[in-house]
C-alpha positions in Angstrom: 112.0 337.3 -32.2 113.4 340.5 -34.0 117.0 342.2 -33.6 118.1 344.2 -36.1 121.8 343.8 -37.2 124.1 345.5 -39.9 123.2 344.5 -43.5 127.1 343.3 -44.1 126.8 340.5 -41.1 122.8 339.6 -41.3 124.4 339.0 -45.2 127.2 336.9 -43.8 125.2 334.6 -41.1 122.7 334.1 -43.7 124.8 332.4 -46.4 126.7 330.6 -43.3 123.6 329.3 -41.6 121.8 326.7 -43.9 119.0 326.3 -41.6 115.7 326.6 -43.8 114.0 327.8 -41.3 115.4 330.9 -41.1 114.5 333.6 -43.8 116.1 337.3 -44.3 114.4 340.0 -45.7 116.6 342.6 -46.7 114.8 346.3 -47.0 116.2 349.6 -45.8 115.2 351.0 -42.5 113.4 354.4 -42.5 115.5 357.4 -40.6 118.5 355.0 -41.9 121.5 356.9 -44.1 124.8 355.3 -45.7 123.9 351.8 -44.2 121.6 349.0 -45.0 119.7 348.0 -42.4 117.8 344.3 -42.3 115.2 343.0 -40.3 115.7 338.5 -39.3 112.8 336.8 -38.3 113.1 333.7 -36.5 110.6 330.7 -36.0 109.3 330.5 -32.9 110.6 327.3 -30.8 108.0 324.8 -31.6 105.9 326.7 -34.0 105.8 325.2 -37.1 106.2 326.4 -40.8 102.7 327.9 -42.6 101.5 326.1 -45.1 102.6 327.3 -48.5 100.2 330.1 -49.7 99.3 331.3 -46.1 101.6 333.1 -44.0 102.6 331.8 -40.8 99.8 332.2 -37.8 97.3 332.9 -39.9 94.0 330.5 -40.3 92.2 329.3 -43.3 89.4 332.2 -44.3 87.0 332.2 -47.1 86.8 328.9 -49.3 89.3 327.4 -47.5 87.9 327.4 -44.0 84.3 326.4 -45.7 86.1 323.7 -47.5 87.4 322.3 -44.1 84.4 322.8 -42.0 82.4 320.9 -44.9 84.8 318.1 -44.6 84.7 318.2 -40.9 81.1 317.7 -41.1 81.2 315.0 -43.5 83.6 312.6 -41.2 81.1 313.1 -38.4 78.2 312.1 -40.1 80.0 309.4 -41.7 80.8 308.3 -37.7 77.4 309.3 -36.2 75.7 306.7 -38.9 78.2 304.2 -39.1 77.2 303.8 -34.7 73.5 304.6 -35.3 74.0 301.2 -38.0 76.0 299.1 -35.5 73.4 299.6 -32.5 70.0 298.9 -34.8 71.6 295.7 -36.0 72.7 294.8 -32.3 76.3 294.2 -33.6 78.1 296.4 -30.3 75.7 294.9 -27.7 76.9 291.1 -29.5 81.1 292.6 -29.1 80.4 293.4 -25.2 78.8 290.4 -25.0 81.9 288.2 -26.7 84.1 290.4 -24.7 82.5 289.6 -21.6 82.2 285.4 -22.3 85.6 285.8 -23.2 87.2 287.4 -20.2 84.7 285.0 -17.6 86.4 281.9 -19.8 89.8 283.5 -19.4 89.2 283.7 -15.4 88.0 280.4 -14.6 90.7 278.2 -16.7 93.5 280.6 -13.5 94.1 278.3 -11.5 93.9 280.0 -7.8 95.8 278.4 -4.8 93.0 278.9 -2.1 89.4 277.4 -3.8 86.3 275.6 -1.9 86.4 272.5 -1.7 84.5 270.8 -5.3 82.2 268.7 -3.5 79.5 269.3 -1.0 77.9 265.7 0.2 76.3 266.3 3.4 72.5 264.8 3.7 72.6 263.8 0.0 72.2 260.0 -1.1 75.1 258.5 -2.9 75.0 254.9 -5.3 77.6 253.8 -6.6 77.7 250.9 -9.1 81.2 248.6 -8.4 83.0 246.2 -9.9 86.3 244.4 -8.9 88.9 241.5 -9.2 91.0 239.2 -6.3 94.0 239.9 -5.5 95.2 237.5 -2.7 94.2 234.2 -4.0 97.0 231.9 -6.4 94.0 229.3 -6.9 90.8 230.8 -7.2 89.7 234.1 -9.0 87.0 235.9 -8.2 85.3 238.4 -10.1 83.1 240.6 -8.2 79.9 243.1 -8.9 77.7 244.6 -6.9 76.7 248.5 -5.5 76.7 250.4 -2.5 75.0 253.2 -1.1 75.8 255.5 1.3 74.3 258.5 3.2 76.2 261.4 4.2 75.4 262.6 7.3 78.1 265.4 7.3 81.3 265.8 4.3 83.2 263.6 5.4 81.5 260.8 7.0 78.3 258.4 6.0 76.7 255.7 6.3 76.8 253.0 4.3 75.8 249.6 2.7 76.9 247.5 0.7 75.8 244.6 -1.5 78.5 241.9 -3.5 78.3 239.4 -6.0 81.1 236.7 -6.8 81.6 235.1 -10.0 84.5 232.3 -8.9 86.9 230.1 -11.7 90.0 228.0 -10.9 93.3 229.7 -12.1 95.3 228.0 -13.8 98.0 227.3 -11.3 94.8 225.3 -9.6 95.0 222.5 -12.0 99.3 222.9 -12.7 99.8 221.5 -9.3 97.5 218.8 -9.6 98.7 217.6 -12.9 102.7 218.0 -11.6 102.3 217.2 -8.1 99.2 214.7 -8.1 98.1 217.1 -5.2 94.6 218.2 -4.7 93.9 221.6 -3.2 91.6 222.2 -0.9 89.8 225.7 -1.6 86.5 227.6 -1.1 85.0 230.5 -3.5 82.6 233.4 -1.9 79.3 233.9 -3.6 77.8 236.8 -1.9 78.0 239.6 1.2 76.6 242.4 2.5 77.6 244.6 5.0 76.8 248.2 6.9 79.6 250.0 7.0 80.9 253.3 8.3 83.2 255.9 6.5 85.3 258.7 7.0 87.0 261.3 4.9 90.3 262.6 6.5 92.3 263.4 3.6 91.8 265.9 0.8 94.1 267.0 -2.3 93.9 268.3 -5.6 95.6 267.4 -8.6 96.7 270.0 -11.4 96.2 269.0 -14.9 98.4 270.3 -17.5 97.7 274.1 -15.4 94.5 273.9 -17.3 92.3 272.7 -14.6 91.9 271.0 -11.1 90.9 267.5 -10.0 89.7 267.5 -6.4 90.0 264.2 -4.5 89.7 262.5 -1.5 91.4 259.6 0.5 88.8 257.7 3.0 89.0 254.9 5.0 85.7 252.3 5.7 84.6 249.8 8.3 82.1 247.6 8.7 80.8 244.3 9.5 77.9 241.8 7.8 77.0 238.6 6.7 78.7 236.5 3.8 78.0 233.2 2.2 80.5 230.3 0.5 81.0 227.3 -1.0 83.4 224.4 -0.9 85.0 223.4 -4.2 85.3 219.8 -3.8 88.6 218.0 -4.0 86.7 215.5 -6.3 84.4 217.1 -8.1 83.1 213.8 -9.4 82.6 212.1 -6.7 81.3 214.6 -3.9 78.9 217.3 -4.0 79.7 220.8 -2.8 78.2 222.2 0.5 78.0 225.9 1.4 78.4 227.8 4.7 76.6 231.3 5.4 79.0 233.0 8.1 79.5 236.4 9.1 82.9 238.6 8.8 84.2 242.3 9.1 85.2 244.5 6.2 87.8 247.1 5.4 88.2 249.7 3.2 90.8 252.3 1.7 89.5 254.3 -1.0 89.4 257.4 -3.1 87.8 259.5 -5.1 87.9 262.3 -7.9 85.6 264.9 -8.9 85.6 266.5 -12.2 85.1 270.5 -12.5 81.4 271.0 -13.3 80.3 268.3 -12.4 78.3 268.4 -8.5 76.5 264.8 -9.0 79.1 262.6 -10.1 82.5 260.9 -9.4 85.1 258.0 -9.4 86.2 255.9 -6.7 88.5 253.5 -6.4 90.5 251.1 -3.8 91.0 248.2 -2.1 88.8 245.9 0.1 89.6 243.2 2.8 87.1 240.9 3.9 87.9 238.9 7.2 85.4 236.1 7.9 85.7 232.5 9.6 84.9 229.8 6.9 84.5 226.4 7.0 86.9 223.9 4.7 86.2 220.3 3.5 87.3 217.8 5.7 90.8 216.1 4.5 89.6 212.8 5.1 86.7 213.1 2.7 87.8 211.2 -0.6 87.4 207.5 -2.1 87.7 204.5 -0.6 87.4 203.3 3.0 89.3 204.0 6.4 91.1 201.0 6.5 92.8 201.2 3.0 92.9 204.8 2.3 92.1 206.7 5.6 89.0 208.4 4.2 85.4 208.5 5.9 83.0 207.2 3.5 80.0 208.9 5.9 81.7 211.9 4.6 80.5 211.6 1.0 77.0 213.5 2.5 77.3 217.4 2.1 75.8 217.7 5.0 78.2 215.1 7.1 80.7 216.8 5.8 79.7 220.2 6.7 78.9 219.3 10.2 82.7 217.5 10.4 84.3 220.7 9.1 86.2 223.4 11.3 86.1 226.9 11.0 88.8 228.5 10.0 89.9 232.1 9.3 89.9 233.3 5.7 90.8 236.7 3.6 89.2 238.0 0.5 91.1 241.1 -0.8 89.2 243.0 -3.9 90.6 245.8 -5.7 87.4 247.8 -7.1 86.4 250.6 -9.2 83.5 252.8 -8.8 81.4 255.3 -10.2 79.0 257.3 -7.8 75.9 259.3 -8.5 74.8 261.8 -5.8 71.2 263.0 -5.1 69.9 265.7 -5.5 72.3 266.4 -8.5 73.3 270.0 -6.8 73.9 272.0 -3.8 74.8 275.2 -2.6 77.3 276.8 -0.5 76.2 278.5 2.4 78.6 281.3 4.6 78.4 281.6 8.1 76.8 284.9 9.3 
């Protein structure tokens, strides 16, 4: 922008005005008498100063501009190869495919609030290996081991059937009330059962673990009925032999069970089992000595005469068990409605 001003005030704002940017030039204007004339150019909002040597708006000519170009070029060869290098030695393709592993991992560790449900069982074949320990019984421990295996005829209900060893000891408290009290207990231990049994899923839950991942789990319930057999511990063991009494009983069941992310062939279960079955007890008056003197049958010494002079009477096993369950086949697939 140009304005042309008397020389005795251009003089004056220039030695007020300490702005760099602004530079006089003081020359005499043609057709001009008795008065100096000079011309102030100021920068251009924006424009920035030339660089020293070069006046302002012009561009680099001669050795200069080749100078640039040259190093232009030289920057976007350097570029061009430095790619061409990366891509022969498959270093780019190897970053997008970090990035990409990176961002799936980075996904799946969100926990969402709506997922499917972890576990598909329907028409798959499930064994489960079990083991467990009484609860109900002061005298008599039992120890118990044995599998079951169920079919699922939809997700949340099967069919099922299960097999049950016993391993059976006296608890302590067994022999602390005969030695304090001089009584003798009468008691029975369970050897074996096995039992069809239905099941049914209605609850299902999941369990957040330090927001890092998800257990899924279910709650079920389980019926069934079967057969059973057990054996009388004898009040004296030294004198009489045991006898043993196969009976039948109902079973039931509350349970659940945890699935672990990746996992679509395994899980744990866990609960607590009831047996209800009618047993048969030794007799009371089977013990040493005669009827007269002591009140006890000596006829009753036989197992079997004992067992046939027994009543049945109602007994309770209750089993807290742990299980792990294998599922076949080891996969399976959602399917969507059309």
């Amino acid at each position: 922008m140009r304005r042309i001003v008397s020389g005795q005030v251009a003089l004056l704002t220039a030695l007020l005005l300490p702005h760099p940017a602004q530079a006089a030039m003081f020359q005499p204007a043609e057709g001009e008498e008795g008065e100096d004339m000079i011309i102030l150019e100021d920068e251009m909002e924006g424009e920035e100063p030339a660089a020293e040597g070069q006046a302002q708006g012009e561009q680099p000519t001669g050795e200069a501009a080749a100078g640039l170009d040259e190093l232009l070029e030289g920057e976007d060869a350097k570029e061009a190869e430095a790619e061409a290098k990366a891509a022969a030695s498959g270093e780019v393709g190897k970053q997008e495919k970090d990035s990409e592993e990176k961002q799936i991992k980075t996904e799946t560790k969100l926990i969402t609030v709506i997922q499917r449900q972890r576990m598909l069982k329907k028409n798959r074949v499930d064994i489960q290996p079990q083991v467990g320990i009484s609860i109900n019984d002061p005298y008599v421990r039992h120890y118990s081991f044995g599998a079951e295996i169920s079919y699922w005829l939809t997700n949340r209900m099967a069919l099922s059937l299960t097999g049950t060893g016993f391993v059976a000891n006296r608890t302590p408290r067994y022999d602390n009330i005969k030695l304090q009290t001089g009584l003798l207990l009468t008691a029975n231990k369970v050897l074996w059962q096995a039992h069809l049994n239905f099941q049914y899923n209605p609850f299902y839950g999941k369990i957040a673990i330090f927001n890092q991942f998800l257990l899924h789990w279910e709650g079920y319930v389980q019926i069934g009925g079967g057969v059973m057999q057990t054996e009388v511990i004898p009040r004296f063991e030294a004198l009489h032999d045991p006898f043993r009494t196969f009976t039948g009983g109902g079973q039931f069941t509350i349970g659940a069970r945890l699935y672990f992310p990746t996992l679509d062939w395994f899980s744990v279960n866990f609960g607590a089992r009831t047996w209800i079955y009618p047993d048969k007890l030794e007799p009371p008056n089977r013990g040493p000595g005669d009827i007269m003197t002591t009140g006890n049958d000596p006829a009753l010494d036989d197992p079997k005469a004992a067992k046939d002079a027994a009543k049945f009477d109602v007994q309770f096993q209750t089993v807290l068990f742990l299980g792990l369950s294998f599922y076949f086949p080891t996969s399976f697939e959602y399917t969507t409605p059309r």
